[in-house]
mmCIF file of the protein (N, C-alpha, C, O) and its ligand, coordinates in Angstrom:
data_MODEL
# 
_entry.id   MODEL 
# 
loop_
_entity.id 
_entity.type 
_entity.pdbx_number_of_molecules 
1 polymer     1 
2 non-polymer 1 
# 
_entity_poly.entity_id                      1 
_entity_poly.type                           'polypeptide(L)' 
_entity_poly.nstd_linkage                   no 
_entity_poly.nstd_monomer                   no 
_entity_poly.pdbx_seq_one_letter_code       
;(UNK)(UNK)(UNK)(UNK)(UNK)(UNK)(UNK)(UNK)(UNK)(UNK)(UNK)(UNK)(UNK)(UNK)(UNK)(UNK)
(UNK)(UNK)(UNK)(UNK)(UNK)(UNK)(UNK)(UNK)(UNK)(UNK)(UNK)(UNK)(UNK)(UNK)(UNK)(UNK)
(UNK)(UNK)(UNK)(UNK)(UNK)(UNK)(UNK)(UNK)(UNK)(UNK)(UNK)(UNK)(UNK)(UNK)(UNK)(UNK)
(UNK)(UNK)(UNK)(UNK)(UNK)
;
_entity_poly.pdbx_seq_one_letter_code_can   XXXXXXXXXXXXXXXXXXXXXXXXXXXXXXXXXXXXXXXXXXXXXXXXXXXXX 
_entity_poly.pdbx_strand_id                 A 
# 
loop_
_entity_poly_seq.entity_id 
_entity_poly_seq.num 
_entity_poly_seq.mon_id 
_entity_poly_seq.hetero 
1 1  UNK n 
1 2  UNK n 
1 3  UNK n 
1 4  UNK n 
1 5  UNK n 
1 6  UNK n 
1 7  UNK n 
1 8  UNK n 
1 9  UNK n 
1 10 UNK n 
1 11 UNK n 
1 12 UNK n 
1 13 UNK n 
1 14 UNK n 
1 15 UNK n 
1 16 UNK n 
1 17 UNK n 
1 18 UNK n 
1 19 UNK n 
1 20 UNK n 
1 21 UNK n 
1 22 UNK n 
1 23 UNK n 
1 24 UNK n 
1 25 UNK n 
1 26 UNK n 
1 27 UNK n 
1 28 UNK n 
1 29 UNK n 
1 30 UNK n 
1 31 UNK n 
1 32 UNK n 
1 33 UNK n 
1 34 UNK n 
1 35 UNK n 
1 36 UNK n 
1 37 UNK n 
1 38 UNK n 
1 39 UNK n 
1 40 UNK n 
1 41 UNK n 
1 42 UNK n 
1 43 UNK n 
1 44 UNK n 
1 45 UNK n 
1 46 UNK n 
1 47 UNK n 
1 48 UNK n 
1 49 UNK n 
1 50 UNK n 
1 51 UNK n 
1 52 UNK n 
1 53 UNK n 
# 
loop_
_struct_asym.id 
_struct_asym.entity_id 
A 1 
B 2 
# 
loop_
_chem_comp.id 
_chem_comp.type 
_chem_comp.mon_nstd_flag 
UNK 'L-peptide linking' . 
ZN  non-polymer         . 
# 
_pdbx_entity_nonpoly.entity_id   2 
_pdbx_entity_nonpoly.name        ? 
_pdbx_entity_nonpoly.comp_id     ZN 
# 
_pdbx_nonpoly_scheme.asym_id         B 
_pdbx_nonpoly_scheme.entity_id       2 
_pdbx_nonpoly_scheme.mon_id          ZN 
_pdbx_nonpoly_scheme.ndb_seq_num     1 
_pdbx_nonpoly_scheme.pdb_seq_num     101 
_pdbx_nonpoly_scheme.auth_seq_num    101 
_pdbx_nonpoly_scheme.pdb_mon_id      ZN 
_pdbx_nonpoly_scheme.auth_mon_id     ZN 
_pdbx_nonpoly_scheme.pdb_strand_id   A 
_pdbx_nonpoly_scheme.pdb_ins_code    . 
# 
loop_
_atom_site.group_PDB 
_atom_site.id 
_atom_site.type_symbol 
_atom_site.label_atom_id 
_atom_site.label_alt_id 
_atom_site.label_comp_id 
_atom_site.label_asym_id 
_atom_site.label_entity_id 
_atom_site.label_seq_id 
_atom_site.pdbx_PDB_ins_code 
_atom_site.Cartn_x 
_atom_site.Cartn_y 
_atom_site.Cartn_z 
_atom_site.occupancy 
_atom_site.B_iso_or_equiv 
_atom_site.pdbx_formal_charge 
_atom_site.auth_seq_id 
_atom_site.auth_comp_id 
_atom_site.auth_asym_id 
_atom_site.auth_atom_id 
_atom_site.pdbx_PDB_model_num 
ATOM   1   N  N  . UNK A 1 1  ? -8.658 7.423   15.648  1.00 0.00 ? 1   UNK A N  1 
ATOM   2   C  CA . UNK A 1 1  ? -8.291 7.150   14.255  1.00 0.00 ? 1   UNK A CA 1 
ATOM   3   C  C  . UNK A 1 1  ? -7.049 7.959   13.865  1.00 0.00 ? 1   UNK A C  1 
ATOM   4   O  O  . UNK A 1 1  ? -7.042 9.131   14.241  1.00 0.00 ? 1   UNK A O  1 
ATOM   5   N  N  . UNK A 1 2  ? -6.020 7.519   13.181  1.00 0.00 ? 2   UNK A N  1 
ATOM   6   C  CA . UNK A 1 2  ? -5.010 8.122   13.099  1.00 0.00 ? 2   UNK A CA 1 
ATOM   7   C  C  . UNK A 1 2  ? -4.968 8.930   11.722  1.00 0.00 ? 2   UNK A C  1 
ATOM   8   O  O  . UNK A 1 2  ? -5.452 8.506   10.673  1.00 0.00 ? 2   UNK A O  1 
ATOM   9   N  N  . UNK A 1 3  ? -4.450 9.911   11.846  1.00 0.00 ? 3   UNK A N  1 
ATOM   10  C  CA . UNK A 1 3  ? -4.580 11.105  10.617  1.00 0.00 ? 3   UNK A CA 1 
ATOM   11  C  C  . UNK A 1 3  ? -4.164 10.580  9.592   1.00 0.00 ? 3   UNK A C  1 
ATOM   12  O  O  . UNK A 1 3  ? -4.956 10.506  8.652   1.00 0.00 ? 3   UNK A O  1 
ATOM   13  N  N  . UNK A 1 4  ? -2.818 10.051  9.431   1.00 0.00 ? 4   UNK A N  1 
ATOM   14  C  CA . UNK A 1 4  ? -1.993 9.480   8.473   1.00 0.00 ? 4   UNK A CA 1 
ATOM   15  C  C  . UNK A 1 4  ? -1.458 7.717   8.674   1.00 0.00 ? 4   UNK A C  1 
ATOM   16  O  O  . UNK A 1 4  ? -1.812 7.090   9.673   1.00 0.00 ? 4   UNK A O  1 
ATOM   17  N  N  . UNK A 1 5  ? -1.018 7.396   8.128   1.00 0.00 ? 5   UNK A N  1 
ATOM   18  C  CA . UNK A 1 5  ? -0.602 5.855   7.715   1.00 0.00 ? 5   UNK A CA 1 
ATOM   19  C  C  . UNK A 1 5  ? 0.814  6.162   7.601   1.00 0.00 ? 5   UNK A C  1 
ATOM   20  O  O  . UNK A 1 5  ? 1.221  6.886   6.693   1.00 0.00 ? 5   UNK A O  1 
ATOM   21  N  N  . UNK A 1 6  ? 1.553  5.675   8.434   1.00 0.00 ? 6   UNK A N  1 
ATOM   22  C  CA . UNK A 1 6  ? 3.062  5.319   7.748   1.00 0.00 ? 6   UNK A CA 1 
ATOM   23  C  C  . UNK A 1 6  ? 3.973  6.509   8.299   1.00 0.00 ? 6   UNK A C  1 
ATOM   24  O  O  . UNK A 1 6  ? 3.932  7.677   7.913   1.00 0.00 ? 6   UNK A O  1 
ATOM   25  N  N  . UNK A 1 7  ? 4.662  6.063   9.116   1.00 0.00 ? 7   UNK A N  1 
ATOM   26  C  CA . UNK A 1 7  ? 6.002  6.909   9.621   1.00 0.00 ? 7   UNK A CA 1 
ATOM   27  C  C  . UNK A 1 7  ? 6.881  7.542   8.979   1.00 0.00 ? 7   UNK A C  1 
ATOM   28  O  O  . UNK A 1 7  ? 7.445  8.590   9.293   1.00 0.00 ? 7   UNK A O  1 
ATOM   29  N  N  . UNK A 1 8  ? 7.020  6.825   7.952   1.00 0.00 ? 8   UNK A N  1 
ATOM   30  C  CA . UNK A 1 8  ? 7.983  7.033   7.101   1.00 0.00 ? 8   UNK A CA 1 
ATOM   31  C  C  . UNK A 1 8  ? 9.621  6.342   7.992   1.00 0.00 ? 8   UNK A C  1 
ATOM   32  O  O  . UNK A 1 8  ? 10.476 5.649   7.441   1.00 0.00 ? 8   UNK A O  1 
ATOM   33  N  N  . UNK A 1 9  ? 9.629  6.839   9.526   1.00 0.00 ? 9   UNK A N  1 
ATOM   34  C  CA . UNK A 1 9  ? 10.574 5.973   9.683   1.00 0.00 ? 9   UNK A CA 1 
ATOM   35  C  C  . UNK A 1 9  ? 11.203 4.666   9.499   1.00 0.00 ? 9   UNK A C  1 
ATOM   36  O  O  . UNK A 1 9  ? 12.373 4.315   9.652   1.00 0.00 ? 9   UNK A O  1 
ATOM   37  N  N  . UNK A 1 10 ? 10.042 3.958   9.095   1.00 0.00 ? 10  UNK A N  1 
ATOM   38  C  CA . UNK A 1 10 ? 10.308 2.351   8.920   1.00 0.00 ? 10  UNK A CA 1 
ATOM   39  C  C  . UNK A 1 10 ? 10.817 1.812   7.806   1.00 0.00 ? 10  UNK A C  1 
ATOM   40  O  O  . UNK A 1 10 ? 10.131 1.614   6.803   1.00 0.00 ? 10  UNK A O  1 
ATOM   41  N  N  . UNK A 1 11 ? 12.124 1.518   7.898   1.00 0.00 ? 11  UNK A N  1 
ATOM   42  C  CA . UNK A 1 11 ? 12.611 1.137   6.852   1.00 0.00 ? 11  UNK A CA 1 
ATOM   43  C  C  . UNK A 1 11 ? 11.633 0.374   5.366   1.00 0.00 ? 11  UNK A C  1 
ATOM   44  O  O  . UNK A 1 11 ? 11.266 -0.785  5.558   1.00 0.00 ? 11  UNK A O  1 
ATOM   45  N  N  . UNK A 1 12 ? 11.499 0.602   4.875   1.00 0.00 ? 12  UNK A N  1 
ATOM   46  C  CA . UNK A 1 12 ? 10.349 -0.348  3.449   1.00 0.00 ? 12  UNK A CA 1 
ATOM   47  C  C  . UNK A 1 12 ? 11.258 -1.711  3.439   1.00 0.00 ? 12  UNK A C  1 
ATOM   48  O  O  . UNK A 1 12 ? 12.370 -1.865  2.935   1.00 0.00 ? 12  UNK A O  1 
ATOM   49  N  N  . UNK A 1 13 ? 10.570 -2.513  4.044   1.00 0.00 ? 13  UNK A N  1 
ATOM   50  C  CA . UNK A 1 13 ? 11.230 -3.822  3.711   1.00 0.00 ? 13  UNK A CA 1 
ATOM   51  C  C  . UNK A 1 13 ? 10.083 -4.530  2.510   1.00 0.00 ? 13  UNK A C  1 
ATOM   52  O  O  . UNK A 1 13 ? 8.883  -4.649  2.754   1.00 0.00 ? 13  UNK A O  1 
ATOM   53  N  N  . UNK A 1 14 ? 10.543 -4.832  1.578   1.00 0.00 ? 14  UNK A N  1 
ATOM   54  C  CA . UNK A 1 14 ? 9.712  -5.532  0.489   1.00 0.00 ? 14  UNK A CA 1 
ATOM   55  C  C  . UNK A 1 14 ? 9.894  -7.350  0.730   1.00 0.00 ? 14  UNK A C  1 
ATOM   56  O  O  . UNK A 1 14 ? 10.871 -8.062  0.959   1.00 0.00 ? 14  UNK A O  1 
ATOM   57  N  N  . UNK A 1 15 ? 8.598  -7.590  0.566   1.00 0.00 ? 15  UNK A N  1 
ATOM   58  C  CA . UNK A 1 15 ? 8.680  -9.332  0.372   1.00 0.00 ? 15  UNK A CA 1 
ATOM   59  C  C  . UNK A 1 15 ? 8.161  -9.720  -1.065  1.00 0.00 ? 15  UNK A C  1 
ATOM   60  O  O  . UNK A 1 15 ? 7.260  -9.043  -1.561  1.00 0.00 ? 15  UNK A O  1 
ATOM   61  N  N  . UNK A 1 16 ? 8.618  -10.625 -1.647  1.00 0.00 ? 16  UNK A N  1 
ATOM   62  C  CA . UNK A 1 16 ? 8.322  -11.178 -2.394  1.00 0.00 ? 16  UNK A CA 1 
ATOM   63  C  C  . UNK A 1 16 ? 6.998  -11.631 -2.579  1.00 0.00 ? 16  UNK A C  1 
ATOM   64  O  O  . UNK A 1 16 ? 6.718  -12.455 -1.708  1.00 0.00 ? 16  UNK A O  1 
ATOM   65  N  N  . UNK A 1 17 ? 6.240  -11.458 -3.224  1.00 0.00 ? 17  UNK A N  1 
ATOM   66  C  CA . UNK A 1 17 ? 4.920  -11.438 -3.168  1.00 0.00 ? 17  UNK A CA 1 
ATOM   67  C  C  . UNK A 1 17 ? 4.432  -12.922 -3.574  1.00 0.00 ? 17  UNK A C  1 
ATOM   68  O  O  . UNK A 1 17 ? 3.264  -13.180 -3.284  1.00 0.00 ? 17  UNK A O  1 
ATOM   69  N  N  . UNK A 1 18 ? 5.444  -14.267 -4.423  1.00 0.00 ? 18  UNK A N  1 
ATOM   70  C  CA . UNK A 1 18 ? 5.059  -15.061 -4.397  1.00 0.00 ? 18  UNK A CA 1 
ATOM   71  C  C  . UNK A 1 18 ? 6.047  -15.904 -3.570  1.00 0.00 ? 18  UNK A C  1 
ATOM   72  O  O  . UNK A 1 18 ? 5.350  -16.819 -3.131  1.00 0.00 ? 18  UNK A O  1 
ATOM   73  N  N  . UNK A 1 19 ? 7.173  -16.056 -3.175  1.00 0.00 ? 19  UNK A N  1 
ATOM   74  C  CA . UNK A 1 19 ? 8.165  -16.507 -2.243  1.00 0.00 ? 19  UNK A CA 1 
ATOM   75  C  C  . UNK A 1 19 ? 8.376  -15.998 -0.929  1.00 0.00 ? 19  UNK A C  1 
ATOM   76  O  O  . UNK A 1 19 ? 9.183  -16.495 -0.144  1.00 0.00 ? 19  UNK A O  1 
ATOM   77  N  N  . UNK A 1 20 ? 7.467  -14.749 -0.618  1.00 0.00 ? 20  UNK A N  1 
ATOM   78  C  CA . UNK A 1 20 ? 7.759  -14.211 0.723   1.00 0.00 ? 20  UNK A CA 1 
ATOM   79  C  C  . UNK A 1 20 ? 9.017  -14.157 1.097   1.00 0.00 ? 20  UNK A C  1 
ATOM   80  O  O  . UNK A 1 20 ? 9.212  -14.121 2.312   1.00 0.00 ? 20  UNK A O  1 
ATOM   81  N  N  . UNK A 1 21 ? 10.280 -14.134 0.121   1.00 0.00 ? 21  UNK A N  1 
ATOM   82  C  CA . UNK A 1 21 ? 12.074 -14.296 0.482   1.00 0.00 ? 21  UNK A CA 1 
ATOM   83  C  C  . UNK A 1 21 ? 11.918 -12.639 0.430   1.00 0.00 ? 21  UNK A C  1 
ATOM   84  O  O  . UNK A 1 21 ? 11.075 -12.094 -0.283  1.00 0.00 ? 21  UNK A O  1 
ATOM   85  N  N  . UNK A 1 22 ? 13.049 -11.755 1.469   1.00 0.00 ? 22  UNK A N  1 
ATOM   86  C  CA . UNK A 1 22 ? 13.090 -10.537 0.928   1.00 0.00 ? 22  UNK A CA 1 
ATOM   87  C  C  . UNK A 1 22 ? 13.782 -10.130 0.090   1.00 0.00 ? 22  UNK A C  1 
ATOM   88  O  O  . UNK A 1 22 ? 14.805 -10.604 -0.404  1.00 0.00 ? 22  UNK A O  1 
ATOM   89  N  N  . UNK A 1 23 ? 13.198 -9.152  -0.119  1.00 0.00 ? 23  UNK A N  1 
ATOM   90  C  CA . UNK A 1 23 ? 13.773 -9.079  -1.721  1.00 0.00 ? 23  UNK A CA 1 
ATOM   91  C  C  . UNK A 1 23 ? 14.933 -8.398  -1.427  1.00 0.00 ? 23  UNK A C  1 
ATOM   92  O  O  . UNK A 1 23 ? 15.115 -7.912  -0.311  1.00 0.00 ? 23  UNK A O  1 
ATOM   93  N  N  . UNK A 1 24 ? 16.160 -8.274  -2.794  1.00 0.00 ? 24  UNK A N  1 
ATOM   94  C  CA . UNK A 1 24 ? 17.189 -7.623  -2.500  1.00 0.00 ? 24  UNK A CA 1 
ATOM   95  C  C  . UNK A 1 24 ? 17.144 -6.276  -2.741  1.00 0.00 ? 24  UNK A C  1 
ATOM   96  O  O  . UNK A 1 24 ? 16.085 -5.680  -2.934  1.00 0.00 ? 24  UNK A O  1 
ATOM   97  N  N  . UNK A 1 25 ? 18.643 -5.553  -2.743  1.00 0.00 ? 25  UNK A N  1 
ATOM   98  C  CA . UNK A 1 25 ? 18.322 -4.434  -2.416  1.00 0.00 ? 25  UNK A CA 1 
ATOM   99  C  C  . UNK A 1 25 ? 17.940 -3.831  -3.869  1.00 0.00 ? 25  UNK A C  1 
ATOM   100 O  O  . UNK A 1 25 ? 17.856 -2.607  -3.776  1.00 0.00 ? 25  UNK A O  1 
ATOM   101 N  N  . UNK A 1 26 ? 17.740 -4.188  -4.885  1.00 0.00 ? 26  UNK A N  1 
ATOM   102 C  CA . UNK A 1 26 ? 17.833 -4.096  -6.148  1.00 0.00 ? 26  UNK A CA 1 
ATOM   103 C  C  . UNK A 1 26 ? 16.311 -4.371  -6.749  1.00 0.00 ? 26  UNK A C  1 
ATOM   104 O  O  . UNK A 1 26 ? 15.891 -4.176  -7.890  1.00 0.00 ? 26  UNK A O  1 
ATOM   105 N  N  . UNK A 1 27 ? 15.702 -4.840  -5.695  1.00 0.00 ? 27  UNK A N  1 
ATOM   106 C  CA . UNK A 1 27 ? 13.747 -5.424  -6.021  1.00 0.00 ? 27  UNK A CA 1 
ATOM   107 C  C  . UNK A 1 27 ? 14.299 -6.682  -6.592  1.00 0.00 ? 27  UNK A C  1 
ATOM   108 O  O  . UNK A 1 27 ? 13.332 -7.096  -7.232  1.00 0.00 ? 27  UNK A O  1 
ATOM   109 N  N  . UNK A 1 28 ? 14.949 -7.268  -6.703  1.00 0.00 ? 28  UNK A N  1 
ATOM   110 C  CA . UNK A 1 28 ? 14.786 -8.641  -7.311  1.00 0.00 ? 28  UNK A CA 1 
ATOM   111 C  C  . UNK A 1 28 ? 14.773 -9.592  -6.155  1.00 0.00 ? 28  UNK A C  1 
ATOM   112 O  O  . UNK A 1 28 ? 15.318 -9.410  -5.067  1.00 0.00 ? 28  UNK A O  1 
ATOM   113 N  N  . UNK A 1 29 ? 14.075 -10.635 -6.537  1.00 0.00 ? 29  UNK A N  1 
ATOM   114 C  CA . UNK A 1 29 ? 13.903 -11.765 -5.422  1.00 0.00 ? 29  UNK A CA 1 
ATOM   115 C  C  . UNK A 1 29 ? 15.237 -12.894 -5.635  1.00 0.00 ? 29  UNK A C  1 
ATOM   116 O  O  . UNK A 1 29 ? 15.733 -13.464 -6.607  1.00 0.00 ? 29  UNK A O  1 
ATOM   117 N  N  . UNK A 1 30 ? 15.454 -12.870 -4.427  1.00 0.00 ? 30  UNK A N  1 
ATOM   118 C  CA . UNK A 1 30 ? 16.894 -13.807 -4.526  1.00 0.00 ? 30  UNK A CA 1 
ATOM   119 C  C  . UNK A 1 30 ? 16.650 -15.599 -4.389  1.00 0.00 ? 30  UNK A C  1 
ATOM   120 O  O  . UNK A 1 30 ? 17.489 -16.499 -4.367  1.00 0.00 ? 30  UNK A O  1 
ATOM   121 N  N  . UNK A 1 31 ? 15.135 -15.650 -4.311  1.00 0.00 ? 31  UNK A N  1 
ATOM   122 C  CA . UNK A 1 31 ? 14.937 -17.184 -5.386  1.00 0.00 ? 31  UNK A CA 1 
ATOM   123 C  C  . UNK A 1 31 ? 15.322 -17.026 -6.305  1.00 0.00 ? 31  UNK A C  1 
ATOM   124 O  O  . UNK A 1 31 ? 15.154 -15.976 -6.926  1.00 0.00 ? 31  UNK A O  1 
ATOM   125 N  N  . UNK A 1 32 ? 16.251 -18.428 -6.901  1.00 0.00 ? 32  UNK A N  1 
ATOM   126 C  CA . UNK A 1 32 ? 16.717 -18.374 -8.351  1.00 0.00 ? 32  UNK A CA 1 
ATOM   127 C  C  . UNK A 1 32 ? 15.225 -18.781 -8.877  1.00 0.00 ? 32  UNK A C  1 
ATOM   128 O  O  . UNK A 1 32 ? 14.287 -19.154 -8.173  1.00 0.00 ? 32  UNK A O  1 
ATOM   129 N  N  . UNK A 1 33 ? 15.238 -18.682 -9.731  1.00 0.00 ? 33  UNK A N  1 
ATOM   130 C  CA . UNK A 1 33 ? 13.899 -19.005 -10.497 1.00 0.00 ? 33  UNK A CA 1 
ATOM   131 C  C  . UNK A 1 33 ? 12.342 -18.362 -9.998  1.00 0.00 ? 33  UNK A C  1 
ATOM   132 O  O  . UNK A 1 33 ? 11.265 -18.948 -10.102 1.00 0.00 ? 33  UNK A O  1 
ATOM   133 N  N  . UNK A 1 34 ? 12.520 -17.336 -9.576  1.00 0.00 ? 34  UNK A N  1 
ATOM   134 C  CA . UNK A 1 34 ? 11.091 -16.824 -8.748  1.00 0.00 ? 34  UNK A CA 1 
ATOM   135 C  C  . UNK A 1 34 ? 10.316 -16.325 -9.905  1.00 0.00 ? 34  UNK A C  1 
ATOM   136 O  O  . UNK A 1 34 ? 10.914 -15.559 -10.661 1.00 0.00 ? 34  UNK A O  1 
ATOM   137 N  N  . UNK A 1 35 ? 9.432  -16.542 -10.099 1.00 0.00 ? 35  UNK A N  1 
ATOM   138 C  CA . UNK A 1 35 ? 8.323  -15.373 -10.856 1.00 0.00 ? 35  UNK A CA 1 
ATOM   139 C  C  . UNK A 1 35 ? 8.653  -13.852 -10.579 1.00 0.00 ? 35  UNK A C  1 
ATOM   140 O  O  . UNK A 1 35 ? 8.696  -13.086 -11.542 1.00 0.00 ? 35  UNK A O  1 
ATOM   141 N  N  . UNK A 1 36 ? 8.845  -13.469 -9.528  1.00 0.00 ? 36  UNK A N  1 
ATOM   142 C  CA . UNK A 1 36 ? 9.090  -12.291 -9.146  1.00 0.00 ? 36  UNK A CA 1 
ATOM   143 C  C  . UNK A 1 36 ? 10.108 -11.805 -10.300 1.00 0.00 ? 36  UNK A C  1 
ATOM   144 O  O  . UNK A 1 36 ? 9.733  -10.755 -10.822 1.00 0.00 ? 36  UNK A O  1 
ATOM   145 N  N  . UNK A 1 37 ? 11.418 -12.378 -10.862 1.00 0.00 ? 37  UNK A N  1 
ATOM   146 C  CA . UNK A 1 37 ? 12.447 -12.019 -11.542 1.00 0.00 ? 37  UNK A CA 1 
ATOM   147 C  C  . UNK A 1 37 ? 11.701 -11.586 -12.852 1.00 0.00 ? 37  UNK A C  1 
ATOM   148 O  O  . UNK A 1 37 ? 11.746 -10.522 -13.469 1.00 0.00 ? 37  UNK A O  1 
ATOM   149 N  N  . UNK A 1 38 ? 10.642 -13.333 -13.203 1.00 0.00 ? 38  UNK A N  1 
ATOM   150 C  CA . UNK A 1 38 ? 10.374 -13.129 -14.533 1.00 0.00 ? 38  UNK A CA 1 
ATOM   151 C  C  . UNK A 1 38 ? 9.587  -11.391 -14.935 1.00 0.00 ? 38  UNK A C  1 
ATOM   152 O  O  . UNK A 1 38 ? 9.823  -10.508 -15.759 1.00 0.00 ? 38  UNK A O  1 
ATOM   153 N  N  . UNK A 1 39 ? 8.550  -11.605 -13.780 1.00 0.00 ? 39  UNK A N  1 
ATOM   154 C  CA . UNK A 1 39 ? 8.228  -10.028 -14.395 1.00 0.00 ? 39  UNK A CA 1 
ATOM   155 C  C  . UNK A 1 39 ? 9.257  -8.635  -14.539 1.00 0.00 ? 39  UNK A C  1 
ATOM   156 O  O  . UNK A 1 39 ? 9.260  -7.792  -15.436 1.00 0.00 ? 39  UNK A O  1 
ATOM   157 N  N  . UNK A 1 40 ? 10.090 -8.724  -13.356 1.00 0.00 ? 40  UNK A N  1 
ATOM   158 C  CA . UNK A 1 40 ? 11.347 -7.571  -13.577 1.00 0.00 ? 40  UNK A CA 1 
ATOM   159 C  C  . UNK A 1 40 ? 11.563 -7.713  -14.689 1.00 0.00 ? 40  UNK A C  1 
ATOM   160 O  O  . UNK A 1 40 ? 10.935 -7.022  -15.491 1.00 0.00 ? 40  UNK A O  1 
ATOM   161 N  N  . UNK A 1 41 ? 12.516 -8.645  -15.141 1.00 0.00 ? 41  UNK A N  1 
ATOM   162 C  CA . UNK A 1 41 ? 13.200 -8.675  -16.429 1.00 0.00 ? 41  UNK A CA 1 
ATOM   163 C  C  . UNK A 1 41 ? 12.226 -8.111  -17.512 1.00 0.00 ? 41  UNK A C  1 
ATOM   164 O  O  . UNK A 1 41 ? 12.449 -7.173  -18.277 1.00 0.00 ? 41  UNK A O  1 
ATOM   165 N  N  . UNK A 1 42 ? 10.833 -9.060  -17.396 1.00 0.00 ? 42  UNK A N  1 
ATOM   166 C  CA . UNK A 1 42 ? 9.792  -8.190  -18.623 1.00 0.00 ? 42  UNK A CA 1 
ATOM   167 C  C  . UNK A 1 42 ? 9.534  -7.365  -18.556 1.00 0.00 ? 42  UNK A C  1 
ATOM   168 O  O  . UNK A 1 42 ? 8.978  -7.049  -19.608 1.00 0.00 ? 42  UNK A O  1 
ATOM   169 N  N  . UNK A 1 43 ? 9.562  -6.132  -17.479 1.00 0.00 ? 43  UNK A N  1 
ATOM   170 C  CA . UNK A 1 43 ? 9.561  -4.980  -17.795 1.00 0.00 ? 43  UNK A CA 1 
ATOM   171 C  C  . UNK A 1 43 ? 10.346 -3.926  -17.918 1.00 0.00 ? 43  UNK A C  1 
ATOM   172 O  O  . UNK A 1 43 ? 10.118 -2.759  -18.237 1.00 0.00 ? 43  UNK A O  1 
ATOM   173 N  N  . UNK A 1 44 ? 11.476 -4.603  -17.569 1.00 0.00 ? 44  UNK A N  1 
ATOM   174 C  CA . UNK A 1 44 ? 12.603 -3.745  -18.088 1.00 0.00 ? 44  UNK A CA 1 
ATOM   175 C  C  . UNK A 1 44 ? 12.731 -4.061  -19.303 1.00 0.00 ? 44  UNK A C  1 
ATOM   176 O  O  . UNK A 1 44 ? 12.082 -3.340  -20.061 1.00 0.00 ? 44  UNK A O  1 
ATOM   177 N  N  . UNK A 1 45 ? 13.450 -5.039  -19.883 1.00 0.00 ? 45  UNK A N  1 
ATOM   178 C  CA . UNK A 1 45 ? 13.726 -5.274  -21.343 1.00 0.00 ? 45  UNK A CA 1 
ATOM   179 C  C  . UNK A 1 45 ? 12.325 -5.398  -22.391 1.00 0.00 ? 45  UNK A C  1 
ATOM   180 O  O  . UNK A 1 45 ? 12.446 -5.187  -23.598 1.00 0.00 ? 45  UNK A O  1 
ATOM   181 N  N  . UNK A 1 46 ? 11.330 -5.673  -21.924 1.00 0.00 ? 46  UNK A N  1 
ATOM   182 C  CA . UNK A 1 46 ? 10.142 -5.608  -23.333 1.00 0.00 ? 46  UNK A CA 1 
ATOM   183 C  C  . UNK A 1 46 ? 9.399  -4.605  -22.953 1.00 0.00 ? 46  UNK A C  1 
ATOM   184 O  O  . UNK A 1 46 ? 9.127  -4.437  -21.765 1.00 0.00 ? 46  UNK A O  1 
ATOM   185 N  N  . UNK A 1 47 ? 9.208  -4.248  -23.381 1.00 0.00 ? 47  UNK A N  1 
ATOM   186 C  CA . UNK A 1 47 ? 8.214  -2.874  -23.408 1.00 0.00 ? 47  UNK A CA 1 
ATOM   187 C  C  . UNK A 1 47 ? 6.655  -2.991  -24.420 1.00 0.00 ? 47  UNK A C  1 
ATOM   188 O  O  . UNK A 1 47 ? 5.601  -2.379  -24.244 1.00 0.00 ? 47  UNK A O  1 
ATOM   189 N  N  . UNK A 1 48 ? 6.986  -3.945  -25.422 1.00 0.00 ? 48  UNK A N  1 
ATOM   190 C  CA . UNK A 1 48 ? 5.681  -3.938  -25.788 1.00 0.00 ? 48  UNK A CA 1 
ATOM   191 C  C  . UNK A 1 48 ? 5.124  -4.974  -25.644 1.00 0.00 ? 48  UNK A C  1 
ATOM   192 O  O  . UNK A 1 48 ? 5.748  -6.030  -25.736 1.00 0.00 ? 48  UNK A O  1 
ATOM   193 N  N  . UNK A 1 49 ? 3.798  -4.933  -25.379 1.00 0.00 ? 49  UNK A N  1 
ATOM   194 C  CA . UNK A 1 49 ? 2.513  -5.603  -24.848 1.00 0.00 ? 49  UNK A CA 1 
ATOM   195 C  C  . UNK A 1 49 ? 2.068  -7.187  -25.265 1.00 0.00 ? 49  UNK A C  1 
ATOM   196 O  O  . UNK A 1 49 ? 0.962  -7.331  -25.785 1.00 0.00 ? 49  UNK A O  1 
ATOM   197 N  N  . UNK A 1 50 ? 2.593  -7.913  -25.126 1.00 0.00 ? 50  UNK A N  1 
ATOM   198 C  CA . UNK A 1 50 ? 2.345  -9.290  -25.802 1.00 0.00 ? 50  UNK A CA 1 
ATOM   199 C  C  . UNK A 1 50 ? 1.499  -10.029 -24.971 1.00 0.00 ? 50  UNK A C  1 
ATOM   200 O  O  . UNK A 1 50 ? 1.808  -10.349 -23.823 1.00 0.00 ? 50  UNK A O  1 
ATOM   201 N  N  . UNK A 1 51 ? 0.368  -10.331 -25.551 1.00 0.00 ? 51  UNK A N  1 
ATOM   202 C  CA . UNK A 1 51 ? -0.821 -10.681 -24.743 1.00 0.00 ? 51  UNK A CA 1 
ATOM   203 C  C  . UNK A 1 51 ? -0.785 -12.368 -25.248 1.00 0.00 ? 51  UNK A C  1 
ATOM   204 O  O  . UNK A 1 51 ? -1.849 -12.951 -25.041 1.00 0.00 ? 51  UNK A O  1 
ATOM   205 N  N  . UNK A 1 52 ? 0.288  -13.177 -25.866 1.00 0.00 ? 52  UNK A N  1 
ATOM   206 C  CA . UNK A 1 52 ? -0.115 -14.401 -26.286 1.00 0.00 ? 52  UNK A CA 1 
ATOM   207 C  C  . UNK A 1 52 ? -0.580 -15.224 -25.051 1.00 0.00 ? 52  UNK A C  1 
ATOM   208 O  O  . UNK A 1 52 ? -0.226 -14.974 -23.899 1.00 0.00 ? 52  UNK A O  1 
ATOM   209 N  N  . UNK A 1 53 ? -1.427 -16.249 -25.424 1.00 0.00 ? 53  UNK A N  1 
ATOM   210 C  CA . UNK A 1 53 ? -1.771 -17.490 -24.433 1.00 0.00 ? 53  UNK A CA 1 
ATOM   211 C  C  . UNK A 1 53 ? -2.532 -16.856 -23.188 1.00 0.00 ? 53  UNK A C  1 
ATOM   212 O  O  . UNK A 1 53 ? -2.916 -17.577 -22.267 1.00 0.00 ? 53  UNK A O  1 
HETATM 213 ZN ZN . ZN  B 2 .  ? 10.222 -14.670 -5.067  1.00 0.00 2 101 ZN  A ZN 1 
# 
């Protein structure tokens, strides 16, 4: 069993969690239109909690 998890050498490559495209170097997914964007953008620019629908 190994003591620890994760090298740390390995570069962090991120995938898009609903497009599997990788993401850029910026966390945004370079599908135009991905869900992935929509949440970035909402959490950078809104900050408060809008639970409509
Ligand atoms: Zn995506």
């Amino acid at each position: 069993m190994p003591k620890y998890i994760g090298d740390s050498k390995v570069p962090v490559m991120e995938f898009c969690e609903y497009c599997w495209e990788v993401l850029n170097d910026d966390g945004t997914c370079p599908t135009v239109g991905c869900v992935h964007n929509d949440l970035l953008s909402l959490n950078e620019s809104e900050t408060e909690p809008t639970k409509g629908e």
